[in-house]
C-alpha positions as CSV (number, residue, x, y, z in Angstrom):
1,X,-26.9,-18.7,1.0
2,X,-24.5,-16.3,-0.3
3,X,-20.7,-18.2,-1.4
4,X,-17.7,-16.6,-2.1
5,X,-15.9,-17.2,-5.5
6,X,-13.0,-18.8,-3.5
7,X,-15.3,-21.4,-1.9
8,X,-14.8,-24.4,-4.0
9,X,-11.0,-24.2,-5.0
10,X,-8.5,-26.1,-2.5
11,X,-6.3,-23.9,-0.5
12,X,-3.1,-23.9,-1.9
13,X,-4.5,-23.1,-5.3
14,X,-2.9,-19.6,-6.7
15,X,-5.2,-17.3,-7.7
16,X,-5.1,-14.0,-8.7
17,X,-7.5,-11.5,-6.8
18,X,-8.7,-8.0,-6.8
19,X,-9.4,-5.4,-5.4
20,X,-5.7,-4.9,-4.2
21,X,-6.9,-4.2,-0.6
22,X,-8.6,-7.1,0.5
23,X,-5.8,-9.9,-1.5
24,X,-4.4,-10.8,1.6
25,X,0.0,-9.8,2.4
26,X,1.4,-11.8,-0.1
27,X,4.8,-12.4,0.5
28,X,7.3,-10.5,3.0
29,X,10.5,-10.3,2.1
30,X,12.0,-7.0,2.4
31,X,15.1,-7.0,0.1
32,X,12.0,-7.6,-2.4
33,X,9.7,-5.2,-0.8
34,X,12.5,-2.3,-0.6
35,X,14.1,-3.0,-4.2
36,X,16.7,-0.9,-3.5
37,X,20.4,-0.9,-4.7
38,X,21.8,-2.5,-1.8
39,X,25.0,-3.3,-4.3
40,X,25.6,0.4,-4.4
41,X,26.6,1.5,-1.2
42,X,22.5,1.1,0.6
43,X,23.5,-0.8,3.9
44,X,20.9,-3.8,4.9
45,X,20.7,-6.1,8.1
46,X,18.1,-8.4,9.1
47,X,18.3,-10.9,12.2
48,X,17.1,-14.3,12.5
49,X,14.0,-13.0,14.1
50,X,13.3,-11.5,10.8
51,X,13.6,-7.6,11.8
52,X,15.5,-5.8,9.3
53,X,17.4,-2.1,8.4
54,X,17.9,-0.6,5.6
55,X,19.7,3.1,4.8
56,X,20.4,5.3,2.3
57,X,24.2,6.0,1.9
58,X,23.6,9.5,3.3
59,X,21.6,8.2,6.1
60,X,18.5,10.5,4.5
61,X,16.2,7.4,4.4
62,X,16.2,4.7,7.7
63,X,13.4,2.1,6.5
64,X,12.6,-1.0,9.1
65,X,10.7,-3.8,9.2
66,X,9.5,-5.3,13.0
67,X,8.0,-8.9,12.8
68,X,5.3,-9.2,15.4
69,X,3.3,-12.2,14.4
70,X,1.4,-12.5,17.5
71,X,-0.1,-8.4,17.0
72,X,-3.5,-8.3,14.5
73,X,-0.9,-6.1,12.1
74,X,1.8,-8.8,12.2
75,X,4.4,-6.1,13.0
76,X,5.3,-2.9,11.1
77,X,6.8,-1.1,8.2
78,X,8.3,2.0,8.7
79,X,9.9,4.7,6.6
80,X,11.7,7.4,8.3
81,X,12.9,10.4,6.3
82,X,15.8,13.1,8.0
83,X,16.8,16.2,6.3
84,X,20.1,15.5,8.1
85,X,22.3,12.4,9.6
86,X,20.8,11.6,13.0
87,X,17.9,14.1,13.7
88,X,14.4,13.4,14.2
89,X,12.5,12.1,11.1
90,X,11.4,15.0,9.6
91,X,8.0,12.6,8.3
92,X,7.3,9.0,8.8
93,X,5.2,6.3,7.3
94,X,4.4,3.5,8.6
95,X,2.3,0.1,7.2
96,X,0.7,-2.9,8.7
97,X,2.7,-6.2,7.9
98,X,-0.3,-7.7,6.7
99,X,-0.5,-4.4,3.9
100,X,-0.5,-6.2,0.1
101,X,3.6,-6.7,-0.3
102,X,2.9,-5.1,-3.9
103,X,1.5,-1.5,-2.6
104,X,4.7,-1.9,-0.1
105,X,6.6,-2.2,-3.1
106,X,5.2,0.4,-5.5
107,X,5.8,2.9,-2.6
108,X,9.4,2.4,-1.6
109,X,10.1,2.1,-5.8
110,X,8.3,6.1,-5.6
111,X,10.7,6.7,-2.9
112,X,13.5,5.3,-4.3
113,X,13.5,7.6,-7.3
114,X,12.7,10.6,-5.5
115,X,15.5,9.9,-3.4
116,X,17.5,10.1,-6.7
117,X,16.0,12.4,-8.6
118,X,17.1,15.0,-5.5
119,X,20.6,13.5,-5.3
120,X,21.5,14.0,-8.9
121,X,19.2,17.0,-9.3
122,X,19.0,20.7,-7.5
123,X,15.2,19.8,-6.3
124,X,14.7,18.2,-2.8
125,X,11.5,16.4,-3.5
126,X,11.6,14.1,-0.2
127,X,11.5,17.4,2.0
128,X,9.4,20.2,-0.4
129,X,7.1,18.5,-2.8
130,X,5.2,20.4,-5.1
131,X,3.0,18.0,-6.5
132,X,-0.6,19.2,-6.2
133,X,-3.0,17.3,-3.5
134,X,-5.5,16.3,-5.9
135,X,-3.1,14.1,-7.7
136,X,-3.2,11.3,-4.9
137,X,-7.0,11.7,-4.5
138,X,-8.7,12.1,-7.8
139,X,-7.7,8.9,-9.1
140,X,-10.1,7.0,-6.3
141,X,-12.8,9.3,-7.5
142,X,-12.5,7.8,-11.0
143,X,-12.6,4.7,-9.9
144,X,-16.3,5.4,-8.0
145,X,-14.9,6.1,-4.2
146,X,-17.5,7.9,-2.2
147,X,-15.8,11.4,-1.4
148,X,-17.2,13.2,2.3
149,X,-15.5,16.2,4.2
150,X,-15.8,17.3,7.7
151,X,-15.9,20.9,8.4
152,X,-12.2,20.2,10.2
153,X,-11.2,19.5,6.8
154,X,-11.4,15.8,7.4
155,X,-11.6,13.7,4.0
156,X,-12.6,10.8,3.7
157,X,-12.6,8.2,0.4
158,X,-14.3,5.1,1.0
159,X,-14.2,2.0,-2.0
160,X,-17.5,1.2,-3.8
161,X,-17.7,-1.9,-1.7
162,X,-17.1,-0.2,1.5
163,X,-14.4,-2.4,3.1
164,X,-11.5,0.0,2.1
165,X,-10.9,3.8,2.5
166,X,-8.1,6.5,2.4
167,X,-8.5,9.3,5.5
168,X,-6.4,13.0,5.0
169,X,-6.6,14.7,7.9
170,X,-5.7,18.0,6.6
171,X,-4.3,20.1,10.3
172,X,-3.0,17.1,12.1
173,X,0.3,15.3,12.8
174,X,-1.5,12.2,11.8
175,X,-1.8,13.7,7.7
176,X,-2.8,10.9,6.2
177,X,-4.3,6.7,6.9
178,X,-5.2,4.4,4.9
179,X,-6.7,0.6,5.3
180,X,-8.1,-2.5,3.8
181,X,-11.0,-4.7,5.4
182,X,-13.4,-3.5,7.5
183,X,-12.9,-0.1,9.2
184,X,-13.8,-1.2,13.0
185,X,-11.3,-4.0,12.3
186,X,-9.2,-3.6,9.2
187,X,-6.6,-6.7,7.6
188,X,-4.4,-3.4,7.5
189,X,-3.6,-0.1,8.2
190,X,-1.0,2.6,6.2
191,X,-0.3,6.1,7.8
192,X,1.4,8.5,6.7
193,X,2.8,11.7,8.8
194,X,1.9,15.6,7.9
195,X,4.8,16.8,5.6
196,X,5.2,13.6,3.4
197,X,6.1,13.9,0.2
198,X,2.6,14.1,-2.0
199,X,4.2,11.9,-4.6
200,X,4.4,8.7,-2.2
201,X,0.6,9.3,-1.3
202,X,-0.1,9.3,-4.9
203,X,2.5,6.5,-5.6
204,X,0.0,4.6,-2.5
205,X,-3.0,5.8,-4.0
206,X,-2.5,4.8,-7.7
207,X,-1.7,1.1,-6.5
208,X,-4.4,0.5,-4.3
209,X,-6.4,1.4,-7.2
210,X,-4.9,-0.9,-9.8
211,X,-6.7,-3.2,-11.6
212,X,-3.6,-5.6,-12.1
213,X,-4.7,-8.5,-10.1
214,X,-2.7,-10.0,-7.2
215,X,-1.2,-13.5,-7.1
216,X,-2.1,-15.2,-3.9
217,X,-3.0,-18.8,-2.3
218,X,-6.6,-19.1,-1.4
219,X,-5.4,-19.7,2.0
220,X,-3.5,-17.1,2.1
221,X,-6.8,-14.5,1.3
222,X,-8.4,-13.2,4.8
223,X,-11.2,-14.8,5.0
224,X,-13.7,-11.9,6.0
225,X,-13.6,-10.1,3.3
226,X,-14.0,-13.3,0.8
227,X,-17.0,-12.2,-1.3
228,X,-16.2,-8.7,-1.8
229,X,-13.4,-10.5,-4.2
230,X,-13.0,-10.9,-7.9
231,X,-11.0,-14.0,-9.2
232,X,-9.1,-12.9,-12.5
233,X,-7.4,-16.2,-12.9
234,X,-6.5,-19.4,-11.6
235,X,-3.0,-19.2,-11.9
236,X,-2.0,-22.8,-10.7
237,X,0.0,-25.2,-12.1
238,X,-3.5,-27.0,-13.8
239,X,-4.4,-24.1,-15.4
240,X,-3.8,-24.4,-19.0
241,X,-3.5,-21.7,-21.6
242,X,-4.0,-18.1,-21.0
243,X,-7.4,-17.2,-19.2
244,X,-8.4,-13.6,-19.8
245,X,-8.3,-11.6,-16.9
246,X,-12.1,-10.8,-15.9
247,X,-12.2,-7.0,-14.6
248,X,-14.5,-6.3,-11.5
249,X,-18.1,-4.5,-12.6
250,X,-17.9,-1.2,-13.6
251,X,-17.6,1.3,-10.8
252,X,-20.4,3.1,-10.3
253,X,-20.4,6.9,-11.2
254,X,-18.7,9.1,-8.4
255,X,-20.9,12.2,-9.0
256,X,-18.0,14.5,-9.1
257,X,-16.8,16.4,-12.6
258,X,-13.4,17.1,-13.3
């Protein structure tokens, strides 16, 4: 009978895990999630319910977070980006609550600093990216995706294990989903709208493909997906000494030359 490498340990052991996409949501917080300079000028709010606002001083970026702990995606992340105060978002993204907090992180800290790079700069990077497509979607290639395309233009990268996958749809609104788990019924789902800025797919990309491992609790690691996971450490309070991290098995070769 097949075990998983979390079957032995008691559940509140911390372990860390990869891959990024099936470590469970870690925690939600978002003044940690956001990161951004709420001291300069960024208003926040957040009720007792948990849903919470942030903006951008010029009202450019609205991001929101809507607890809904009774939903399969626990309630939603959203990013909404306006080219001017109080028009419809000119893209959106939105995330799963139960999306790895640190991917939720690496993406607002990308949008954070395109958000200044355009106010201190002539470039408007939020609105007219120029980076090049194949920077979000080479780097899962490397790391022995599968790669398939539909002759709508549909693309589709899938993880070596298959329980992960990255969809660009290139002619529709929807642009861009990604999700961890099992496709018919993921532990999350990202989207992001046609027009986003090609740096915060790559900025998503790039961490759902890092091997730094994930701190979690074992009973905080869906439990599907269980032996599709690498432990890198036990990281509780037991543990003694430094335990080399112990990478996942070389991905298998993706076919494609660059």
């Amino acid at each position: 009978m097949l075990t998983h490498p979390l079957e032995n340990l008691d559940p509140a052991q911390s372990v860390k895990v990869l891959p990024r996409h099936l470590a469970g949501p870690g925690a939600v917080d978002p003044r940690v999630v956001w990161a951004f300079p709420f001291e300069e000028g960024w208003p926040f709010a957040q009720t007792e319910a948990g849903t919470a606002a942030a903006f951008s001083p010029r009202l450019r970026l609205q991001t929101t977070f809507g607890p809904q702990p009774d939903k399969p995606g626990k309630g939603t992340w959203t990013i909404n980006a306006h080219r001017a105060p109080f028009t419809p978002p000119a893209w959106r993204i939105t995330f799963d609550a139960t999306t790895p907090a640190e991917m939720l992180h690496d993406v607002h800290s990308e949008l954070l600093d395109l958000y200044l790079e355009d106010r201190y700069s002539a470039q408007d990077r939020l609105f007219q990216d120029e980076t090049a497509p194949y920077e979000a979607y080479a780097p899962l290639l490397t790391r022995g995706w599968s790669h398939a395309v539909k002759t709508d233009g549909t693309q589709t990268f899938l993880t070596p294990e298959g329980l992960g996958g990255v969809r660009h749809r290139r002619f529709q609104r929807a642009g861009l989903a990604g999700w961890g788990g099992y496709p018919s019924e993921p532990h999350w789902t990202a989207r992001f709208s046609f027009g986003t800025s090609t740096t915060l797919v790559a900025a998503f990309t790039a961490s759902l493909i890092s091997t730094e491992p994930l701190r979690r609790t074992v009973q905080d690691v869906p439990t599907q997906t269980r032996r599709a996971l690498y432990v890198a450490t036990l990281a509780g309070k037991q543990q003694q000494g430094n335990v080399p991290v112990a990478p996942p098995p070389p991905a298998p070769a993706s076919g494609h030359t660059r």
